[in-house]
Each structure stands twice: as structure tokens, then as C-alpha cells.
C-alpha positions in Angstrom: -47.7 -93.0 27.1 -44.3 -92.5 26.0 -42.3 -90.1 27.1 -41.2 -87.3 24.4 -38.0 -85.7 25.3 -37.0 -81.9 23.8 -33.2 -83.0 22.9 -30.4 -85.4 23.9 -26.8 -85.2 24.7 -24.1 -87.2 24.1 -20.8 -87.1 25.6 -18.7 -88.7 22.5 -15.0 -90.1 22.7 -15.0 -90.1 25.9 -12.1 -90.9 28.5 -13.8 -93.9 30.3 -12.5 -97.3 30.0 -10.8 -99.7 31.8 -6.8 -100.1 31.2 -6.0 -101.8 28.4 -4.7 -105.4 28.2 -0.9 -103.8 27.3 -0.8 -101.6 30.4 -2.0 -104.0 32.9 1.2 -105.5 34.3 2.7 -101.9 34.3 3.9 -101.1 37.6 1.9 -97.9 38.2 -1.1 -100.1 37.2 -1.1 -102.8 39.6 0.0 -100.5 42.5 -3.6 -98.0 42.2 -5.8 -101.8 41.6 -4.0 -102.6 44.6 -5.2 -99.9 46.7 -8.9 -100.0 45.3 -8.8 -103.9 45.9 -9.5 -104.5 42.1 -7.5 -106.1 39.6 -6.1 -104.0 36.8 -8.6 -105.2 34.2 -11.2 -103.9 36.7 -9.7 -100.5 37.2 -10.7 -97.4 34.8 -7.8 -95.8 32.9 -6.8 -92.7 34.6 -4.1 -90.4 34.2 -3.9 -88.8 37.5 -2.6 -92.6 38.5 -1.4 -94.2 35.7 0.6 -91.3 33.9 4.0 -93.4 33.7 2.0 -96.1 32.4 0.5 -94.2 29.5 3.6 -92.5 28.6 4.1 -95.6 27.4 1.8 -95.3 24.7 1.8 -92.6 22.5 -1.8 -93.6 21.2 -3.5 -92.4 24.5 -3.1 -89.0 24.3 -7.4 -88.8 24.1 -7.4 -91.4 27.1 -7.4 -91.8 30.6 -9.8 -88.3 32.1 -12.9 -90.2 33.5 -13.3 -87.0 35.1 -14.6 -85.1 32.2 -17.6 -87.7 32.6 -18.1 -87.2 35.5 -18.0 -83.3 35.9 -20.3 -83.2 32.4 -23.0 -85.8 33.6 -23.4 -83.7 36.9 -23.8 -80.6 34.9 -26.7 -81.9 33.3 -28.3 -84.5 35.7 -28.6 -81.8 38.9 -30.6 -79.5 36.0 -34.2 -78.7 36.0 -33.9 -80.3 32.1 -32.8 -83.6 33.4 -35.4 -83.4 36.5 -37.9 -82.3 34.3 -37.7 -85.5 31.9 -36.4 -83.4 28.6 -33.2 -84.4 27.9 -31.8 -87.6 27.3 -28.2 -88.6 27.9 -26.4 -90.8 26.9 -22.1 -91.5 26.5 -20.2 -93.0 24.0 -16.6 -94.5 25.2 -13.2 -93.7 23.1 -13.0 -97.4 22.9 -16.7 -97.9 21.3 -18.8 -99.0 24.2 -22.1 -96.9 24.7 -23.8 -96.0 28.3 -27.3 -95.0 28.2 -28.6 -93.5 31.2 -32.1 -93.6 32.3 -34.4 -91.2 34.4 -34.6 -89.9 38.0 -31.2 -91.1 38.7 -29.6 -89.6 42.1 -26.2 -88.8 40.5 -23.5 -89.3 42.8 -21.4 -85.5 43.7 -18.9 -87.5 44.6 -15.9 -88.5 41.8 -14.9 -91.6 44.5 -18.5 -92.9 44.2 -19.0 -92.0 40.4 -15.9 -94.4 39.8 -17.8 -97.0 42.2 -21.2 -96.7 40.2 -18.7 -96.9 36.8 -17.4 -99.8 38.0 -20.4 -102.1 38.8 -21.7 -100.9 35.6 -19.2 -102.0 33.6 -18.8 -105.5 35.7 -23.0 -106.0 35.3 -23.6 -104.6 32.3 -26.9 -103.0 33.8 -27.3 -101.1 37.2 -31.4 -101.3 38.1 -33.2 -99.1 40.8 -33.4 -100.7 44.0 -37.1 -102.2 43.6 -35.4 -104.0 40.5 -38.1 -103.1 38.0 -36.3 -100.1 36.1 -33.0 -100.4 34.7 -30.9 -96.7 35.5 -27.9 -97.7 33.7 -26.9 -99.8 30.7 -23.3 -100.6 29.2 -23.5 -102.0 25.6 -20.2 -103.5 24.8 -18.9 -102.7 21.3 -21.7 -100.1 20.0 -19.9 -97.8 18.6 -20.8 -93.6 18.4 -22.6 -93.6 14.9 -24.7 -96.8 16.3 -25.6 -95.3 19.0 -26.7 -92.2 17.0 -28.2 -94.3 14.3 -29.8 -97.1 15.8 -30.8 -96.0 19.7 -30.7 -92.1 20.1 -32.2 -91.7 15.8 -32.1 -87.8 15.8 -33.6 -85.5 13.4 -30.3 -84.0 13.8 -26.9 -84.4 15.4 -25.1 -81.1 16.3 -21.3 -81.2 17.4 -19.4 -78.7 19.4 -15.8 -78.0 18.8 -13.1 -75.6 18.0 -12.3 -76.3 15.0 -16.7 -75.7 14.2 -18.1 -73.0 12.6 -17.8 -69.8 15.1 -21.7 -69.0 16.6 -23.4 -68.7 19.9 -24.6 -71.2 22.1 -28.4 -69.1 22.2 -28.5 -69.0 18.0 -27.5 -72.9 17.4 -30.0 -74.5 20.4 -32.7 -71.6 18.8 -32.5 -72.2 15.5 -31.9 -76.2 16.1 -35.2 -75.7 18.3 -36.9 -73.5 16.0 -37.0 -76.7 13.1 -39.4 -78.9 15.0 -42.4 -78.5 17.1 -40.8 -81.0 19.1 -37.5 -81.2 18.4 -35.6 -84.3 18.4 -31.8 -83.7 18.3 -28.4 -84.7 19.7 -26.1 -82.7 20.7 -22.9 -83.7 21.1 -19.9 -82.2 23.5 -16.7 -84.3 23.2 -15.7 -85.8 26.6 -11.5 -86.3 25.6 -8.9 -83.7 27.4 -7.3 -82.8 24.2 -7.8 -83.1 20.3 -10.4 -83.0 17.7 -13.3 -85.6 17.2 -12.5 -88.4 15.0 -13.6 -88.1 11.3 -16.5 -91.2 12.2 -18.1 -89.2 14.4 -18.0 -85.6 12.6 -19.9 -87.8 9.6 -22.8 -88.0 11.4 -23.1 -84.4 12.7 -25.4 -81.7 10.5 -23.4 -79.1 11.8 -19.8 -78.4 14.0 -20.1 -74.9 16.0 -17.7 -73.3 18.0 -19.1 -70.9 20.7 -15.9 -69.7 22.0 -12.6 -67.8 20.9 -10.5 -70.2 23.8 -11.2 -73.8 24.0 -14.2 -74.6 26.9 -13.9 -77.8 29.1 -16.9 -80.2 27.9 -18.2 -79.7 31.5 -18.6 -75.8 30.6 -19.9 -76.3 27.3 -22.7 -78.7 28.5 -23.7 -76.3 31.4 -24.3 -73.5 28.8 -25.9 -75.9 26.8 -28.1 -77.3 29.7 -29.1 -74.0 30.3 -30.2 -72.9 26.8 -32.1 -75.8 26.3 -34.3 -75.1 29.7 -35.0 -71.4 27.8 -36.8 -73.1 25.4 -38.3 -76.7 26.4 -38.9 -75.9 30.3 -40.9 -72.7 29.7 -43.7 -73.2 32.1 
């Protein structure tokens, strides 16, 4: 039977990608791929290393904070609604690539291993359990945020946070969301970029933009809240 899930959640934009073909010979670059014993086309884009590289680049001001994937995924995958099988989660790159992530994964604490686990991923395209007959993880190249939405995830609705949204409470917009459906089937979607707005692409697919805050949240803090309202509802016993 297949297995119905309560909502999904979808960390959009986000700052995970390996360095770009123009920064790769930068000096910065090569140094950190040095001392991970990758090559720079290997190595994720991160600003903690690669600052004087990006500066650069005035177009990355989004880019380079594969943190904020990692702190957001563990907020939700250590939560009884992950555990529980009733959220889905997927994350949609800056640079249109889409991870999907499958269930029961032990999801590494650790940012050093996170980075590891990133990187085979996006070497193999697919990460599989260790008995080889479940895949955990799957990169697909080029499949941009309203694909992903459209084509895989195919909410009743998609619900953005932000802002710049219309001001509300975390407990009204997952209550009245919930409160549509029997079962509800939506996304919600927390943007996973250090700075900015979401792109006009992705706000076209959303039913609603909400802010639940007068200061701007970290996407880590908003999907904890979010995690949390959610189990209110779908993991009432």
C-alpha cells in the first residue's frame, strides 16, 4: 500500500552547489579542494572558505551557505513527523538541481559528514541503503523548483514563507492549510539562501507567501516551528 504523507517541505533556492566553472582556478578554491583531497569541481561552494573567491562575483550574493541545508534537514529529519513517515522532503538547488530524500534516513549531526554524504550524492547521482534495494537519496540534475513542484512533489497547494509574505502565525497558516483536506497534501516551502527574497519562478507557484515574524527567522527556525505544528495536527495519536 502506498504510503500517504500529511505535507511536504521543500527547502527552495537553496545554497548547495558545487563551485562554478569561473571560480575554480581561484586561489582560495584550489587551496580548501586541496585539503579535502577533491578537485574544485568536486568541492561545494561555501563562503566560510571561498569568501575572496565569491567577492569576485557579485551574482552570488544567494550562494555559497550549505549550512542552511544542513541545519534545516536536521530540524526536520530528528522529528517525530519525519520518523513517523508524514512529511516528505525534498530540496531544490539555486542552480536548478532537485534532491529528493527518502525515508528512515539516519541523518548525519555532523556538518563534516553532511558535506561527505552531499558529496557522493552529487558524484552518484543516487545514495541507496546498505542492502542496496532502497534508494535514500536522489540528485536530479537540471529539474528546476516549479518541476519539482509540478511534476514529482504535485501539491494541492504550495505555501511559501518569507518576509516580504502576508503577516500570520505559524499555528493559523498549517491549521487552516490542514483544515482544507482530510488528508492534506501540501508543500510548504522555507527558502534555504542567507539573504534575499525568492525568485519571481518560484513565488508563481505558491497559493499563498506568509510571514510569521516581525524580524527575519533563519530557515532552520522557521522549519522547526513548522515541524512542530505540523506533528499538532497529523501525529495526534
Amino acid at each position: 500500500m502506498k504510503q500517504e504523507y500529511g505535507c511536504s517541505i521543500v527547502i527552495a533556492e537553496a545554497a548547495l552547489e558545487l563551485v562554478p566553472q569561473n571560480l575554480r582556478n581561484h586561489q582560495a578554491v584550489r587551496a580548501h579542494a586541496a585539503r579535502l583531497g577533491r578537485t574544485p569541481g568536486e568541492t561545494f561552494l561555501d563562503r566560510s572558505y571561498h569568501h575572496a573567491a565569491m567577492k569576485t562575483d557579485p551574482s552570488l550574493t544567494k550562494h555559497g551557505r550549505p549550512d542552511i541545508v544542513h541545519l534545516s534537514l536536521a530540524a526536520v529529519m530528528s522529528s517525530p513527523l519525519y520518523v513517523n513517515n508524514k512529511v516528505r522532503v525534498y530540496i531544490s538547488t539555486i542552480d536548478s538541481n532537485s534532491i529528493i530524500i527518502g525515508e528512515g534516513i539516519r541523518f548525519p549531526k555532523s556538518y563534516f559528514r553532511f558535506e561527505g554524504l552531499m558529496a557522493d550524492l552529487f558524484k552518484n547521482k543516487r545514495i541507496k541503503n546498505r542492502e542496496g534495494t532502497k534508494v535514500m537519496l536522489e540528485l536530479n540534475e537540471g529539474v528546476t523548483f516549479n518541476q519539482l513542484v509540478g511534476q514529482t512533489i504535485r501539491p494541492r497547494q504550495v505555501i511559501g514563507f518569507s518576509s516580504i509574505g502576508a503577516p500570520s502565525t505559524l499555528e493559523r497558516v498549517v491549521t487552516d492549510t490542514f483544515s482544507l483536506n482530510t488528508l492534506p497534501s501540501c508543500a510548504f516551502v522555507v527558502g534555504g539562501f542567507p539573504r534575499g527574497h525568492f525568485s519571481k519562478t518560484t513565488t508563481e507557484k505558491f497559493a499563498s507567501l506568509y510571514s510569521i515574524s516581525n524580524m527575519g527567522l533563519e530557515a532552520h527556525v522557521v522549519v522547526a516551528r513548522l515541524v512542530y505544528e505540523c506533528e499538532k495536527i497529523l501525529c495526534k495519536q
